[in-house]
VOZADREN-404059 format. One line per field, with one value per residue (C-alpha): chain; residue in three letters; y, z, x. Coordinates in Angstrom, 1 decimal. Layout:
BEGIN
guti <- (A | ...)
kolza <- (ALA | ...)
py <- (Y | ...)
pz <- (Z | ...)
px <- (X | ...)
This chain:
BEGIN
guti <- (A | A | A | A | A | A | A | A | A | A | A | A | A | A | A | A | A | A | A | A | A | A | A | A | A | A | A | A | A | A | A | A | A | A | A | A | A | A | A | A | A | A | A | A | A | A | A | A | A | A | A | A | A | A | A | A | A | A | A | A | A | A | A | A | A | A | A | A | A | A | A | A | A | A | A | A | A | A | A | A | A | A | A | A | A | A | A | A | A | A | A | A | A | A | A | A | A | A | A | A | A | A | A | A | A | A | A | A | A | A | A | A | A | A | A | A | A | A | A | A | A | A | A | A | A | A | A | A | A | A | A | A | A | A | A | A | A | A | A | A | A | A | A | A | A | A | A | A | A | A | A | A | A | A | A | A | A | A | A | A | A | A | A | A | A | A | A | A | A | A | A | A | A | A | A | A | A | A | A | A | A | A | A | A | A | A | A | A | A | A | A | A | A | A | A | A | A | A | A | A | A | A | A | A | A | A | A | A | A | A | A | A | A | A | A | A | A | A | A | A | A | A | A | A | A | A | A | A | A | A | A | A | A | A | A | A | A | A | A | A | A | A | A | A | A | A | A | A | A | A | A | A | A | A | A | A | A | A | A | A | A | A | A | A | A | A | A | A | A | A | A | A | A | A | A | A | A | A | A | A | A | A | A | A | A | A | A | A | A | A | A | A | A | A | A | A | A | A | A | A | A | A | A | A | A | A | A | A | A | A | A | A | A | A | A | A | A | A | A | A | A | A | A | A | A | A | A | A | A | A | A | A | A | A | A | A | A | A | A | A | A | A | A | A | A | A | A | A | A | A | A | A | A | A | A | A | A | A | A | A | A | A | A | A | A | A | A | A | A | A | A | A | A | A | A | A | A | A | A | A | A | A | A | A | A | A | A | A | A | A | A | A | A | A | A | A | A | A | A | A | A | A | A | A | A | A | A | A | A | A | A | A | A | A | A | A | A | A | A | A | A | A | A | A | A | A | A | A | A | A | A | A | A | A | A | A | A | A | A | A | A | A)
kolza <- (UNK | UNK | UNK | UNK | UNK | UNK | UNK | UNK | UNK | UNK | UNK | UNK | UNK | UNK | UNK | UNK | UNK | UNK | UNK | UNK | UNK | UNK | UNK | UNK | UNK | UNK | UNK | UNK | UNK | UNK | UNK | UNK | UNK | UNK | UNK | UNK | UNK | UNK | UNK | UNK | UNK | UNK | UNK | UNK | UNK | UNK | UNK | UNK | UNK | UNK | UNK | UNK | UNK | UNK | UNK | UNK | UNK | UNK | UNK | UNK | UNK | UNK | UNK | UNK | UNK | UNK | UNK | UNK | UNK | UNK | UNK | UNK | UNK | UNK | UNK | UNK | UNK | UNK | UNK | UNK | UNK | UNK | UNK | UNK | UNK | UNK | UNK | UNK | UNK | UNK | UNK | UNK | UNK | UNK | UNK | UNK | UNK | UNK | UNK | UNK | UNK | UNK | UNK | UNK | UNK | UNK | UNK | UNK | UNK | UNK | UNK | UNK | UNK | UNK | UNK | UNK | UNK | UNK | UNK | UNK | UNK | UNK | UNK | UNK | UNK | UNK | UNK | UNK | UNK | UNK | UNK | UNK | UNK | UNK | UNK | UNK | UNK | UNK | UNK | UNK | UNK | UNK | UNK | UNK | UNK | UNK | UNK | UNK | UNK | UNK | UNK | UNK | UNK | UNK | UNK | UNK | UNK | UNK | UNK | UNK | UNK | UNK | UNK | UNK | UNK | UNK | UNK | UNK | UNK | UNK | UNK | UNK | UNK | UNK | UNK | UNK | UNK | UNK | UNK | UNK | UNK | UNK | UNK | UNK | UNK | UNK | UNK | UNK | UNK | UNK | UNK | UNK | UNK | UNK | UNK | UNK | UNK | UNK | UNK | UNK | UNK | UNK | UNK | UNK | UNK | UNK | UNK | UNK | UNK | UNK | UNK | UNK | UNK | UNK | UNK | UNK | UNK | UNK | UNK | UNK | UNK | UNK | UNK | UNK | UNK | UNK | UNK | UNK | UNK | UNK | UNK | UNK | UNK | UNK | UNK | UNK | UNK | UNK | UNK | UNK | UNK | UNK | UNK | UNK | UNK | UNK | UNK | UNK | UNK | UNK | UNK | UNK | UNK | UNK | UNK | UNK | UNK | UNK | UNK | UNK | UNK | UNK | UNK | UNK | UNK | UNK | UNK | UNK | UNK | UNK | UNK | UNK | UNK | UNK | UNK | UNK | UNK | UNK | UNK | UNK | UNK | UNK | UNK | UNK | UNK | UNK | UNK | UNK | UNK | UNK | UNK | UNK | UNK | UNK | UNK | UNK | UNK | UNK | UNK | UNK | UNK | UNK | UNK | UNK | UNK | UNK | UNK | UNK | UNK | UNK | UNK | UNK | UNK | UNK | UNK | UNK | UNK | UNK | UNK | UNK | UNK | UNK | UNK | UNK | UNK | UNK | UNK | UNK | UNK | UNK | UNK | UNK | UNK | UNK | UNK | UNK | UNK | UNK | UNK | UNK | UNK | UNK | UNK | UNK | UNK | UNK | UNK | UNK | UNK | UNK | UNK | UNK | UNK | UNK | UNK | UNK | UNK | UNK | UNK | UNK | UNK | UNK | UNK | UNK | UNK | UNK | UNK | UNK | UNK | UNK | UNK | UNK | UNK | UNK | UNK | UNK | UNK | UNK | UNK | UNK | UNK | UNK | UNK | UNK | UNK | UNK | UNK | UNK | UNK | UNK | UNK | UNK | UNK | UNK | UNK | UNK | UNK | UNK | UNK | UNK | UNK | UNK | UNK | UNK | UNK | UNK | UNK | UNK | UNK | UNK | UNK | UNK | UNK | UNK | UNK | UNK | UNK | UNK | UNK | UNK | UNK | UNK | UNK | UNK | UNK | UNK | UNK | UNK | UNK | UNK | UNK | UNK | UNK | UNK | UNK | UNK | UNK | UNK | UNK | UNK | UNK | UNK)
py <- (81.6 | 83.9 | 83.1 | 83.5 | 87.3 | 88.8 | 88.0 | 89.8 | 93.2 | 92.2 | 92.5 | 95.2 | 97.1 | 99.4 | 101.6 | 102.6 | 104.9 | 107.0 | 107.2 | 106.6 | 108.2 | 105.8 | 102.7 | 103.4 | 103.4 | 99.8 | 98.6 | 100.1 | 98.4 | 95.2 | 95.4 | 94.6 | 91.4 | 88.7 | 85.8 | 86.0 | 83.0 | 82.8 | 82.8 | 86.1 | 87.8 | 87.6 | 88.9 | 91.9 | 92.6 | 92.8 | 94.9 | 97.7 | 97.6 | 98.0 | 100.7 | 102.9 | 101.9 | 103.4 | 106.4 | 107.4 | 106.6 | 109.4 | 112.1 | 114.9 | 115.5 | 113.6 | 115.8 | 115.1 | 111.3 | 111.1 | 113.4 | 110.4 | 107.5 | 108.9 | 109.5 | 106.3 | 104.3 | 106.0 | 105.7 | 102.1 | 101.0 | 103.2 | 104.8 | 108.4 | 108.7 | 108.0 | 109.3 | 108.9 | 109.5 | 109.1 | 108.6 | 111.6 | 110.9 | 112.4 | 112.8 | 109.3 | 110.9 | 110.8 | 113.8 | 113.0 | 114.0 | 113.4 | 112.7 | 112.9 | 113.2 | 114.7 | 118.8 | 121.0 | 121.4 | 117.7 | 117.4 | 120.3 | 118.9 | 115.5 | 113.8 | 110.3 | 108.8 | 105.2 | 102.8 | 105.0 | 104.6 | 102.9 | 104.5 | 104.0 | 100.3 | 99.9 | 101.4 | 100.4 | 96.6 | 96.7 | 94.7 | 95.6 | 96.0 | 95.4 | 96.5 | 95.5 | 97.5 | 99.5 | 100.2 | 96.2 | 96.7 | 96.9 | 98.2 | 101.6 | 104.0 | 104.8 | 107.6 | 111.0 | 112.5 | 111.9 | 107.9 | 106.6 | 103.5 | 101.9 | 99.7 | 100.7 | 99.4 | 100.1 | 99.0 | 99.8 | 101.6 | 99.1 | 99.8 | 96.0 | 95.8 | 99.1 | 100.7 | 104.5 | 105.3 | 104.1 | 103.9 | 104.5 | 103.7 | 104.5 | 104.9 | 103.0 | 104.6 | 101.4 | 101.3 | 97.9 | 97.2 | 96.0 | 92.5 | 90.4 | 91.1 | 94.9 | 94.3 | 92.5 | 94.5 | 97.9 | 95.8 | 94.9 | 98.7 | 99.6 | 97.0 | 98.9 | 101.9 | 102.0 | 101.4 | 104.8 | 106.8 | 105.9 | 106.6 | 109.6 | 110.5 | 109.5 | 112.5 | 114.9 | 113.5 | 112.5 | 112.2 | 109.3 | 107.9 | 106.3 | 104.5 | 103.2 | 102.1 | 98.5 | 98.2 | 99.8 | 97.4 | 94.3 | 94.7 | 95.2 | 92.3 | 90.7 | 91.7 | 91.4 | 87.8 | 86.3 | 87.0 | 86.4 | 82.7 | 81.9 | 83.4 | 81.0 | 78.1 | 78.8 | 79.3 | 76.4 | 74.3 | 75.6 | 75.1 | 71.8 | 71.2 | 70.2 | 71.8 | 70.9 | 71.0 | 74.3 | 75.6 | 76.8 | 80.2 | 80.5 | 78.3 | 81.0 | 83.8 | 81.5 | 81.4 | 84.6 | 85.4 | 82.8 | 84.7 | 87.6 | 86.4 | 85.1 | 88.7 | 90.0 | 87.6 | 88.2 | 92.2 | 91.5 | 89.6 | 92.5 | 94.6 | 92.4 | 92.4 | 96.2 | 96.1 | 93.4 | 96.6 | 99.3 | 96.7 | 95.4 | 92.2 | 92.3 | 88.0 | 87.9 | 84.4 | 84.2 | 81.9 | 82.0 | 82.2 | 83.7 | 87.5 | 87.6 | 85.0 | 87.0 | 90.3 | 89.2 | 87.1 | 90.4 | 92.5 | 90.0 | 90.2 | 94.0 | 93.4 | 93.7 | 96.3 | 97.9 | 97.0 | 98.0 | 101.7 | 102.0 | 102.4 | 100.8 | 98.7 | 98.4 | 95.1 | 95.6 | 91.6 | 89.6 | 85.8 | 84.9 | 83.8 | 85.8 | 84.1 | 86.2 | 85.8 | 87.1 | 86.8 | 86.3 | 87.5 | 90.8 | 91.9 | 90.9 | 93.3 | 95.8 | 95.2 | 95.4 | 98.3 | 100.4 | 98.5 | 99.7 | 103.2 | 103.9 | 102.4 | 104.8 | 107.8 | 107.4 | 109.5 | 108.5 | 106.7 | 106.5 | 104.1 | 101.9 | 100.9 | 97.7 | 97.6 | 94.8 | 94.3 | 92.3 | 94.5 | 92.0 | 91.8 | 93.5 | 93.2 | 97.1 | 97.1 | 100.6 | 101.2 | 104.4 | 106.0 | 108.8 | 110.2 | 113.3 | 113.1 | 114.4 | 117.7 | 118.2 | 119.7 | 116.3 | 114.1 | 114.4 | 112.9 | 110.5 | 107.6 | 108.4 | 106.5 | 107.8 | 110.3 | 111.1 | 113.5 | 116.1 | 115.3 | 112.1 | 113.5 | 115.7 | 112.7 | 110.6 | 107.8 | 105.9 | 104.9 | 105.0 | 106.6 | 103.3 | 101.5 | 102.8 | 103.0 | 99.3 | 98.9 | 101.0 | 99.3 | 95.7 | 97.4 | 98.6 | 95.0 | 93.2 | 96.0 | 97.7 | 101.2 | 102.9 | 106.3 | 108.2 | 110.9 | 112.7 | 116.0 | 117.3 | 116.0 | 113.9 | 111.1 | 109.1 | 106.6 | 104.8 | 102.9 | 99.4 | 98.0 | 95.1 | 92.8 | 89.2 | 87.7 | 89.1 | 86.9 | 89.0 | 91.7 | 95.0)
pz <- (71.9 | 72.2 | 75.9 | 76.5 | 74.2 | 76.2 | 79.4 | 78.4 | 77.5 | 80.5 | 82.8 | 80.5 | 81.2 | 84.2 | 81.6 | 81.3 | 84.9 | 82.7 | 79.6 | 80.4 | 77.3 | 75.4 | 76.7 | 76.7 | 73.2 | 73.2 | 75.4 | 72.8 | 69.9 | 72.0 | 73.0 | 69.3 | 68.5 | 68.6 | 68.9 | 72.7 | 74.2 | 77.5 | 79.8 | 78.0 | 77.7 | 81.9 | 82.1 | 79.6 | 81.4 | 85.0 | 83.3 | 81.9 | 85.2 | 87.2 | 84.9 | 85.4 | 88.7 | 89.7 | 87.7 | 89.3 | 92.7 | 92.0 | 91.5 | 94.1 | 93.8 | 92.6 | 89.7 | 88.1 | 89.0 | 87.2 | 84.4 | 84.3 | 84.4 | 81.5 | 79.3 | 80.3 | 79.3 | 75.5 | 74.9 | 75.9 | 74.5 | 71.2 | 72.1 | 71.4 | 74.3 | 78.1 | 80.8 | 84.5 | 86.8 | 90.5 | 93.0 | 95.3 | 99.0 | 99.9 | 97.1 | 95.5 | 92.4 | 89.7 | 88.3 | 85.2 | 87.1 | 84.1 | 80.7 | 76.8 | 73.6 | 75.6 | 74.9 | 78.3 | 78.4 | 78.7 | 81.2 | 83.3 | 83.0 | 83.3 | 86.3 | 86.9 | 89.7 | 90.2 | 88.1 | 85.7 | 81.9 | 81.3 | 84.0 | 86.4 | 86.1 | 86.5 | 88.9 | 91.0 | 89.6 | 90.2 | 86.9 | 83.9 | 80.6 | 77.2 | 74.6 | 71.1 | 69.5 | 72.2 | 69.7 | 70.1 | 73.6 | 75.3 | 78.5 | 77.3 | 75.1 | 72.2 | 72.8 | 70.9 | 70.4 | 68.7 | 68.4 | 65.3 | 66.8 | 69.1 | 71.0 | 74.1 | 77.4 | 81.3 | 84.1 | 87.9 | 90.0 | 93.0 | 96.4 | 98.5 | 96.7 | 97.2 | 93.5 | 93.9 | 90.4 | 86.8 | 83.6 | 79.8 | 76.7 | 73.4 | 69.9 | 68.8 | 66.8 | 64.4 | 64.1 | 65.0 | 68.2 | 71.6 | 72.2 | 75.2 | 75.4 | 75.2 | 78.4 | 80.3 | 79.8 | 81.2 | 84.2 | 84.9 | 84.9 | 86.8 | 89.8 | 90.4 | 89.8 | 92.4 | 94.7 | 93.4 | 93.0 | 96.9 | 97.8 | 96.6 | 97.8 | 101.2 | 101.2 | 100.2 | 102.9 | 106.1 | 107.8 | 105.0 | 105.4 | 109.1 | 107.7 | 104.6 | 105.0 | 105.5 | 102.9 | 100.6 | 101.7 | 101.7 | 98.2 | 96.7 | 98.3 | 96.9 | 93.2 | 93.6 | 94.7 | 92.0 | 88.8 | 90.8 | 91.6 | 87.7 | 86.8 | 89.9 | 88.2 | 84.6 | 85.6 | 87.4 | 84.6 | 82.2 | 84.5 | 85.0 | 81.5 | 81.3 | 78.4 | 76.3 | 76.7 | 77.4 | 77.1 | 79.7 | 79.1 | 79.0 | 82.6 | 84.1 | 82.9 | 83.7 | 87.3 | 87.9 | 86.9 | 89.6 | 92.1 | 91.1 | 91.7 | 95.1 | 96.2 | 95.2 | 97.0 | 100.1 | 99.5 | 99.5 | 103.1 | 103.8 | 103.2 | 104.9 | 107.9 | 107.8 | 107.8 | 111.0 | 112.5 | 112.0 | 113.8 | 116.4 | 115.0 | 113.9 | 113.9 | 113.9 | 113.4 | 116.2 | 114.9 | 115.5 | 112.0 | 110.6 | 110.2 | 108.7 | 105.6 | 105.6 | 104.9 | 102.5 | 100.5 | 100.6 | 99.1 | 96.4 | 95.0 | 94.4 | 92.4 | 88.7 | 89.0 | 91.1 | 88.3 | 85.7 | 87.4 | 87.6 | 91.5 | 94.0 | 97.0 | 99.3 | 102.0 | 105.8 | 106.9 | 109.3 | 108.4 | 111.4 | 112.6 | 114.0 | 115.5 | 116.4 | 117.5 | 114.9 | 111.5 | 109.3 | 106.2 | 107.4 | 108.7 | 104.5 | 103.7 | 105.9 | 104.8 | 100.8 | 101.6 | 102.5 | 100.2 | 97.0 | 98.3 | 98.7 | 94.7 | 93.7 | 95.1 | 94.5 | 92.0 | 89.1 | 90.3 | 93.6 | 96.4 | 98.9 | 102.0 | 104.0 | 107.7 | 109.9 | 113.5 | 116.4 | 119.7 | 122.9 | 122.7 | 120.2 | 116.2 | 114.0 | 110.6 | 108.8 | 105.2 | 103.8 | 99.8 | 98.6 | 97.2 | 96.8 | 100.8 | 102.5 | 103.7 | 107.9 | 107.9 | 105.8 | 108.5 | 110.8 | 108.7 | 107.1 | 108.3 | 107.9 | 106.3 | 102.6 | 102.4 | 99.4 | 100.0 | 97.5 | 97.0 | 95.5 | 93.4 | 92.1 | 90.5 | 89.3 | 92.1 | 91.8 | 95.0 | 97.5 | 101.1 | 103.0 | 102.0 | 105.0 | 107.6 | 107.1 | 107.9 | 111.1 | 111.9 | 111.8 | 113.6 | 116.6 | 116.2 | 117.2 | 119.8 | 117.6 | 116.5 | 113.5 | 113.2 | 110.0 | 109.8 | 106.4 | 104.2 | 101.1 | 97.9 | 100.4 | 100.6 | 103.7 | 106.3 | 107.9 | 111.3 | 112.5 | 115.9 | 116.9 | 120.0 | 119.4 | 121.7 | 120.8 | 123.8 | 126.8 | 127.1 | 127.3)
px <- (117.0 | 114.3 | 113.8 | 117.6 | 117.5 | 114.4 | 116.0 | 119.4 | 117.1 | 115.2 | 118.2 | 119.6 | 116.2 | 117.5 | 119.1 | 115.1 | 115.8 | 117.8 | 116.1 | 112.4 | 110.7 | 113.1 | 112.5 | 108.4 | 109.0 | 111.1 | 108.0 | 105.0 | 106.6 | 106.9 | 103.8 | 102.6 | 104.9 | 102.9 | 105.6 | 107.0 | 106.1 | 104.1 | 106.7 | 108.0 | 104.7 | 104.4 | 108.2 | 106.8 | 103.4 | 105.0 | 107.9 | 105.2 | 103.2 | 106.5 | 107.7 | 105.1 | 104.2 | 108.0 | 107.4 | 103.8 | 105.6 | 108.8 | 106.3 | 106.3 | 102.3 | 98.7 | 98.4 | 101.8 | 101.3 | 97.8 | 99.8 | 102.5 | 99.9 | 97.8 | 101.2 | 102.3 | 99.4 | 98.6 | 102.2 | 102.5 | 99.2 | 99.5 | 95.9 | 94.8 | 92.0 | 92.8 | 91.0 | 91.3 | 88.6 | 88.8 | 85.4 | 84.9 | 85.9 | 82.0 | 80.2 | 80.3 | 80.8 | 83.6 | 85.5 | 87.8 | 91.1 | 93.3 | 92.9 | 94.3 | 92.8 | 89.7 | 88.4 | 89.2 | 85.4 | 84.7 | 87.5 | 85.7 | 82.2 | 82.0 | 80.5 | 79.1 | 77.4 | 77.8 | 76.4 | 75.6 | 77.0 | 80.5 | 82.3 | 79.8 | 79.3 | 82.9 | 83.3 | 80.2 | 81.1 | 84.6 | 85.2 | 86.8 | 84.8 | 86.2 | 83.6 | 84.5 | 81.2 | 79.2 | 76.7 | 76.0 | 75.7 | 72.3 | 73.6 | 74.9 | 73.8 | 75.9 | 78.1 | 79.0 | 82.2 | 85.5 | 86.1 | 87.4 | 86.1 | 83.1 | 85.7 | 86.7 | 88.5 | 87.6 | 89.3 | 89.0 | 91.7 | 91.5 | 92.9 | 92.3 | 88.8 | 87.7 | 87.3 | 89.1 | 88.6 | 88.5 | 91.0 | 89.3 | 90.7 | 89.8 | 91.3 | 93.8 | 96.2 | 96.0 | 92.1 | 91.9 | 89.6 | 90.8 | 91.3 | 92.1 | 95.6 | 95.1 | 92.6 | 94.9 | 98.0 | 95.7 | 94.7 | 98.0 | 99.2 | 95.8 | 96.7 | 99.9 | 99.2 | 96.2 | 98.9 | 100.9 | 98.1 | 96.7 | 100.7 | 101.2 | 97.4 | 99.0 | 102.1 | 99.6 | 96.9 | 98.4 | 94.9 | 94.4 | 97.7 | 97.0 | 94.0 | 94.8 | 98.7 | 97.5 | 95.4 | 98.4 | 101.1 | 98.7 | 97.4 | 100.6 | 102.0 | 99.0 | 99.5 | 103.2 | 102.9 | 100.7 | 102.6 | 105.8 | 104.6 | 103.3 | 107.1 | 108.9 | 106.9 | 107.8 | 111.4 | 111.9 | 110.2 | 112.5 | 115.8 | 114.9 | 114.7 | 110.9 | 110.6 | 114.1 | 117.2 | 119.2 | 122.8 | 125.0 | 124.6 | 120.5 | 121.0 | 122.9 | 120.1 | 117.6 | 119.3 | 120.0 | 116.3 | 115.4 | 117.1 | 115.9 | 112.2 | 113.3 | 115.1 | 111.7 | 109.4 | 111.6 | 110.9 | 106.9 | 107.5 | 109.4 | 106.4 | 104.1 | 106.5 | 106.3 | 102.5 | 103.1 | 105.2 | 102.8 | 100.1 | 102.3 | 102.2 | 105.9 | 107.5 | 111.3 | 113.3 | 116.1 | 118.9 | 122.7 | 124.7 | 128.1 | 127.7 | 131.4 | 129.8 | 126.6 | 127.9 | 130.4 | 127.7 | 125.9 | 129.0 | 129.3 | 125.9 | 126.4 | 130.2 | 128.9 | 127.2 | 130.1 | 132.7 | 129.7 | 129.4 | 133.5 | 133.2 | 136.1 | 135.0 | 137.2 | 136.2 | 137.8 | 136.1 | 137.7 | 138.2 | 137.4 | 133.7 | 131.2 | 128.3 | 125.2 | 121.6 | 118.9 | 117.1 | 119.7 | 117.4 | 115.9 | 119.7 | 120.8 | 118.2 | 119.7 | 122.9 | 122.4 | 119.8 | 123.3 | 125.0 | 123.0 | 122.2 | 126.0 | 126.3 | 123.4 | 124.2 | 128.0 | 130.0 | 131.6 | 135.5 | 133.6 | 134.9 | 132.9 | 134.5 | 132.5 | 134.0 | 133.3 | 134.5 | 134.2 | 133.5 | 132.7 | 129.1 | 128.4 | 129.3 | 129.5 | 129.1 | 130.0 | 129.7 | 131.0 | 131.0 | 132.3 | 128.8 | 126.7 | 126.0 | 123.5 | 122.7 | 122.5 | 118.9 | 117.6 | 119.0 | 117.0 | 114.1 | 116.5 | 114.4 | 111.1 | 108.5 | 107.4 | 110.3 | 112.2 | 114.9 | 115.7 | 119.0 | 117.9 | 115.1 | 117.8 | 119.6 | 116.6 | 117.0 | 113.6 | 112.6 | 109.2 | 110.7 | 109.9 | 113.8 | 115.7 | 112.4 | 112.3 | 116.3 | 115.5 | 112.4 | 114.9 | 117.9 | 115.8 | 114.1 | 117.0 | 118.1 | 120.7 | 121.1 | 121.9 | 124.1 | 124.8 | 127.6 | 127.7 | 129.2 | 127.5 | 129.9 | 132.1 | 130.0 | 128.3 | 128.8 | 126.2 | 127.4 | 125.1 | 125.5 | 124.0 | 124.0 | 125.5 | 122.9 | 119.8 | 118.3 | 119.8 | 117.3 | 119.5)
């Protein structure tokens, strides 16, 4: 029953991209309970590092994502002292960039060269340090300051092995010392957040952006990956009753959950299709299937939440077959890519129309909402890779920019074309042609 409860909040969790400072405080308090089982505990570690792994992403600059990473972790961990220090891109050195519970002065002054004190070891190490009494421990002089206690935590910001910066922890607002739990929760949050940190580095830096976007897309595919297959494993053990028996209604959580962890291992191939792309590299599946099931198997995976948000949808499909050449799971992508954008940024009563037509050679695909549209001087950059448009900062839409470059990348793949016709608080349509035969060369 447990199991079955944590998933409920678990799927009931996107209420947190509404009430963030809320649902941090769910996730602090969680954080101490000491009966989830294992299988919950991965759910709740992947759901922190996620959390604030979207958060850092949404910022608009580096300063107010390191200001969102430090809150983040001393709220979630219960700590009073959290600095963030990042290496130099010449000097070697590292400057605390953000920190809490720390005097301005000390924020101003501190330096440290690698290898040198707590930082410095981590960072020149890359490995993470828990230190339950630092006065025990002969490699580092004792510090000064204002610690209630001599336990600390140190992590490493990585970025595909190469340390960027490091993450200290101290105080906890209990007085107890850090355990092993407390160690891996911050390296968790540190794996993803490298990721957001190097990301939003990359919109302020373009020169960096070129020669780092691999390394970005492959190490979070990497750190995606791992915790996804321990969850796939656990699922499946439990579904397959390995463990007990289960009801009815913890099988159909338990499946959906399953889903869910295979939608999301199909986003990291997604991402390390995209990296493919940028190298030239890109590998598409050509095989002939039913574009009339497809899209309608697509619509129906988006109905609860539809009926959840009060919206209409409104399906134009013909009964009738379509066959076409192509990869039948990077064009779902495209289509629930539209599909969920035209829930998101829908209004309240809003309607969803889903055409789909048979013309000769070629099939169309439109899909139209009555949302907050999109103004005419954003279109043009619609598409582009890392852009957030301010209409959807404006409503709190998480998101990283690279959603709808992806869909264009796959359209253009299998030598379609996308147009997009749209009014400012009429809505938007976005129009999808695509060859039937992708194997005549147009």
């Amino acid at each position: 029953m447990a199991l079955n409860n944590w998933l409920i909040n678990l799927i009931k969790g996107k209420k947190s991209q509404r009430d963030s400072s809320g649902n941090f405080s769910r996730l602090k308090g969680e954080l101490r309970d000491k009966s989830r089982d294992s299988l919950e505990e991965e759910f709740f570690k992947l759901r922190v590092a996620y959390e604030i792994n979207r958060d850092v992403l949404s910022s608009t600059g580096l300063e107010e994502a390191l200001n969102i990473l430090v809150d983040r972790i001393a709220e979630v961990m219960s700590v009073e002292i959290v600095s963030l220090m990042l290496v130099g891109k010449s000097s070697g050195e590292m400057l605390i960039k953000f920190a809490k519970g720390l005097d301005k002065e000390i924020i101003r002054d501190a330096k440290v060269k690698l290898g040198e004190g707590v930082s410095g070891w981590v960072a020149q190490t890359g490995q993470s340090l828990l230190i339950k009494d630092i006065s025990k421990d002969p490699r580092f002089p004792k510090r000064g300051g204002r610690y209630s206690t001599d336990s600390l935590l140190s992590v490493p910001l990585k970025v595909y092995d190469k340390v960027i910066g490091v993450i200290n922890v101290n105080n906890k607002e209990s007085g107890e010392i850090f355990n092993e739990q407390d160690l891996d929760v911050l390296n968790r949050i540190a794996d993803l957040s490298a990721i957001a940190v190097v990301n939003v580095r990359f919109r302020e830096d373009a020169k960096e952006l070129d020669v780092l976007r691999s390394e970005f897309i492959a190490n979070v595919s990497h750190e995606l990956r791992t915790p996804l297959t321990a969850l796939k494993e656990s699922v499946g053990l439990v579904l397959d009753e390995i463990t007990g028996s289960i009801n009815e209604k913890q099988k159909k959580l338990l499946n959906l959950a399953s889903q869910n962890i295979r939608r999301l291992n199909g986003l990291i191939d997604d991402l390390l299709d995209f990296s493919k792309a940028e190298a030239g590299l890109h590998h598409m599946k050509r095989t002939l299937f039913d574009i009339t099931n497809m899209v309608k198997s697509a619509t129906d995976t988006f109905l609860p939440l539809i009926e959840k948000k009060g919206l209409e949808i409104k399906g134009i499909l013909t009964d009738k077959k379509i066959e076409i050449w192509g990869d039948e799971d990077k064009l779902y992508e495209v289509i629930t890519n539209f599909i969920d954008n035209a829930v998101k940024y829908n209004k309240p009563k809003g309607k969803i129309k889903i055409k789909l037509e048979d013309a000769d050679s070629d099939v169309k695909i439109k899909i139209a909402d009555t949302g907050i549209g999109i103004p005419g001087e954003d279109l043009s950059r619609l598409f582009n890779r890392f852009s957030r448009l301010e209409s959807s900062l404006k409503e709190g839409v998480k998101g990283t920019g690279l959603g709808l470059s992806i869909v264009k990348d796959i359209v253009e793949m299998h030598g379609g074309k996308i147009e997009v016709e749209s009014k400012v608080d009429e809505g938007t349509t976005f129009s999808i042609s695509l060859p039937k035969n992708l194997r005549i060369r147009r």
